[in-house]
N, C-alpha and C positions, 0 to 999 in steps of 0.2 A: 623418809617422805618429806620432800621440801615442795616449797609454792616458787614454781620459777619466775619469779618477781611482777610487774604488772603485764594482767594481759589487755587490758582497753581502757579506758575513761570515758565515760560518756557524759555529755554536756546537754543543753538546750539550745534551740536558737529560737528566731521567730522569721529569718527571711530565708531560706532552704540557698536560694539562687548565690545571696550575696555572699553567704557561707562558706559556698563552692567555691565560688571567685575567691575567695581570700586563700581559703585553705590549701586548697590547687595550683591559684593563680598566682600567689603571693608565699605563700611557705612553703611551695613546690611539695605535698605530697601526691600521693593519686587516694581518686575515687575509688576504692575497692571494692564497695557494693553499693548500690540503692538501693534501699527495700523501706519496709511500711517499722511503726510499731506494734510489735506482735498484740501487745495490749491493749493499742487501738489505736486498726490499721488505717482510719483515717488522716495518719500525719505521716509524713516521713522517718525512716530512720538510715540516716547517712552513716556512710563507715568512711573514713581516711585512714591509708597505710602505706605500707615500705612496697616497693616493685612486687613482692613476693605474695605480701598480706599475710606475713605473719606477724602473730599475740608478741607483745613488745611495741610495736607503735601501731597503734589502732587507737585514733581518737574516733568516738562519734558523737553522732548529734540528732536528738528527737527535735524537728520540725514544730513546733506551735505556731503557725503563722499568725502573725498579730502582739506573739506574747510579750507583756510586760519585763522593762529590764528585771531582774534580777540581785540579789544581794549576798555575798558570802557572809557564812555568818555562823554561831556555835554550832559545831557539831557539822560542820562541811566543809570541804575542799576547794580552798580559795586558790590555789595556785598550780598548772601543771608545769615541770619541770624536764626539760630534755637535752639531750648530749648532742654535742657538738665537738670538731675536732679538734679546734686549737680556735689560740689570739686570734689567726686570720681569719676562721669561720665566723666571727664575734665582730670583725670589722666588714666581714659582707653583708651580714645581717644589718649589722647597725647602719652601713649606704642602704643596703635595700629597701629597709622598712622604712628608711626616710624617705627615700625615693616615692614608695606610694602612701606617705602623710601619715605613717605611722610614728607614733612618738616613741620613744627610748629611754631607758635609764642605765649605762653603762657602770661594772663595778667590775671589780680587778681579774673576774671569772667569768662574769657573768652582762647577759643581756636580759632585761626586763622590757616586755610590753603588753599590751592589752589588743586581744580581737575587735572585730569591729562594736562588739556587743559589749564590750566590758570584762572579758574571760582574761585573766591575769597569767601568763607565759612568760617563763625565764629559760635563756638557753648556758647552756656552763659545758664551760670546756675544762673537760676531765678526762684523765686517762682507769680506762677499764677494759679487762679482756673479753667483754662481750662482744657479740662479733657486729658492727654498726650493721643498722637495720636503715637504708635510704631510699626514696623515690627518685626516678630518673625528671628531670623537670630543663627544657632546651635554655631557661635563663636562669639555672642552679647547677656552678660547676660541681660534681659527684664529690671533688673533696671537702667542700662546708655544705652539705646536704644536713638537715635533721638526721638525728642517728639513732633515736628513738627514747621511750620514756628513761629519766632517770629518776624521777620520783615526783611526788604528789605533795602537797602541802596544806595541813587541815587547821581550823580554828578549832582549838579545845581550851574549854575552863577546868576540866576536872580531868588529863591524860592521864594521870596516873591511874584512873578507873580501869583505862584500855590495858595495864599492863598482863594481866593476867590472861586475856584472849589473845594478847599477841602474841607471849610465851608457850601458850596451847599450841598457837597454831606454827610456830618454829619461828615466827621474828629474831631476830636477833639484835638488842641494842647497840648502836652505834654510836650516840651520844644523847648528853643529858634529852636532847628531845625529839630525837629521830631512830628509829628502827630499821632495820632490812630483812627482804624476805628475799636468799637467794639460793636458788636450785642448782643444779646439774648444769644448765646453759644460760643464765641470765640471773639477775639481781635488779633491784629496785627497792626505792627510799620511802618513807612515811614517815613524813619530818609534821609536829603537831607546833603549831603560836598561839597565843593567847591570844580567844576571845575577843571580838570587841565590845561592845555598850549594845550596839543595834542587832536588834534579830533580824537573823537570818530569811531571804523570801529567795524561795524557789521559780527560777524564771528564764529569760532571754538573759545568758554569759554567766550562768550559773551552773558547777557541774551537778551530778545526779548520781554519780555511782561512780566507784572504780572496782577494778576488777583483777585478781590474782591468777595467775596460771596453775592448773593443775595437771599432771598428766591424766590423761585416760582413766587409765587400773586401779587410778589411785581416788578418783572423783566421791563415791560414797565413803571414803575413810575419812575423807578433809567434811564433810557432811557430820559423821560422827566426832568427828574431833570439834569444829567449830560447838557443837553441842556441850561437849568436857569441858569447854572454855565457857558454858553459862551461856549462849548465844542462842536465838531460835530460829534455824535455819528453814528455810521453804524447801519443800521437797525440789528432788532437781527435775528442772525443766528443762525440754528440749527445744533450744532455739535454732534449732536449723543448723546453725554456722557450729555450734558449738553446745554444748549440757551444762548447764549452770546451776548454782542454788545461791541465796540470798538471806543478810541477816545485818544489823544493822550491832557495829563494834560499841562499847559500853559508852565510847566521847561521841555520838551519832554519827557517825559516819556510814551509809551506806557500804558495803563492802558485798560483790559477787566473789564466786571461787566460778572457774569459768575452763573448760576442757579444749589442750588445742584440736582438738578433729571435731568435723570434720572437713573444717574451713571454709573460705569463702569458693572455693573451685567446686566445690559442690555441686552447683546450680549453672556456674557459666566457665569457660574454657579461661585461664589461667590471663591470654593474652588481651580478653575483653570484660575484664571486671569491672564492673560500675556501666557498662555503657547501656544496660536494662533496666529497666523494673523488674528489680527479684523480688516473689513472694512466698513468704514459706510452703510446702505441699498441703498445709488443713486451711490454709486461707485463700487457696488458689479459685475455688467455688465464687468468690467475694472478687474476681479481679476486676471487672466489667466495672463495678460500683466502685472500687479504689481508685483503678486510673480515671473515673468522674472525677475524683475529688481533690486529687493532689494536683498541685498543677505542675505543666512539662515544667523539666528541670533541664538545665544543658551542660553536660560534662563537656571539659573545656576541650578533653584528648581528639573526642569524637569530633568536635566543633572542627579544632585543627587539623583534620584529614581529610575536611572536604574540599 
């Protein structure tokens, strides 16, 4: 029983629209869903993924319109990290995001830059036989597309606490300060840096969770196991897309264990994901009063076909 490496990240924003635009418009994924936060569906909850929408690149983003920037800080996830194919994807990147005013810090692998909010992105070009995970985007040629998560980067003062849960749950050390969790079909990194001085505030460009792949069959085992490792997990919840449970690893780090079924087609036909407001089946009673309060959002695909 292995955790086939990340299945989501989810972030904060506070502008839903400008988000889109970046993320779609500017990092060429797609909108895979729009839907509410189940916990409270008066905000949005964005999903961005590969053509497919599968666990592997799925960033998303809980909506606080208005919300305060954000700070990484002990015990969170200051950096997401993603695969790229080579030098030359790393030199489209680096035209592009100049192109629209984004700033850059180029290194011998890698590209570093920040969302509009401050959320801190590195692309590395690395070779792995997972199978690239891309969005189709009309100004991202297919070969330096995103290729989907290659790992996460957290501030810990005291990681060596997390050893024990990570070992519970089948990490495997990679080096002095990085772990992988890798399954059947995929792998991914949990690379931990030292703390800084300033605590941490949950906000706008700040993540909130990440999230492990589990299969199906296997979902109440990883439940009990996370338990053996000392951990107190929530009972698993049905989010619609997918079964989850939640528990927060010894260096604070939010961590879901998260089921691929029974995905985002669920709810809408494969070829128009994201172009709705999806709302789970027990909050669907509530939709009248939701779409009052969120306001229209424009997917950029839809926008393009008229």
């Amino acid at each position: 029983m292995k955790l086939d490496g990340i299945h989501h990240i989810t972030a904060i924003t506070g502008d839903a629209q400008r988000n889109v635009d970046f993320y779609t418009g500017v990092l060429g994924l797609r909108l895979v869903k729009k839907s509410v936060n189940q916990d409270d569906p008066t905000v949005y909850h964005l999903f961005y993924g590969d053509e497919h929408a599968h666990p592997g690149l799925d960033l998303t983003f809980f909506e606080y319109p208005g919300a305060a920037p954000g700070r990484a800080g002990d015990g969170m996830i200051h950096r997401v990290v993603w695969r790229v194919a080579g030098e030359d994807a790393l030199d489209f990147w680096e035209a592009r995001l100049g192109e629209h005013g984004v700033e850059t810090e180029r290194s011998a692998s890698g590209l570093r830059f920040s969302d509009p909010e401050g959320l801190d992105h590195e692309l590395l070009a690395v070779e792995v036989t997972d199978e690239p995970l891309t969005a189709e985007h009309p100004e991202v040629p297919a070969e330096h597309a995103l290729q989907g998560f290659h790992a996460v980067r957290a501030y810990s003062s005291r990681p060596q606490n997390s050893e024990g849960l990570l070992e519970t749950l089948g990490f495997e050390r990679a080096d002095a300060e990085t772990w992988e969790a890798r399954g059947a079909k995929r792998g991914s990194l949990l690379s931990y840096d030292d703390a800084p001085s300033e605590r941490g505030i949950q906000g706008a460009g700040s993540v909130h969770h990440v999230a492990w792949t589990s299969d199906d069959e296997d979902h109440e085992a990883w439940r009990e196991r996370a338990q053996q490792g000392g951990a107190r997990p929530t009972p698993v919840i049905d989010r619609h897309y997918f079964r989850s449970i939640y528990f927060r690893e010894p260096s604070g780090v939010l961590f879901e264990i998260a089921t691929r079924s029974p995905g985002f087609s669920v709810d809408e036909e494969l070829e128009h994901l994201g172009e709705k407001l999806s709302i789970p089946p027990f909050l669907e009673n509530r939709r009248a009063d939701i779409e009052a309060t969120v306001k229209p959002l424009e997917n950029p695909r839809v926008a393009a076909r008229r």
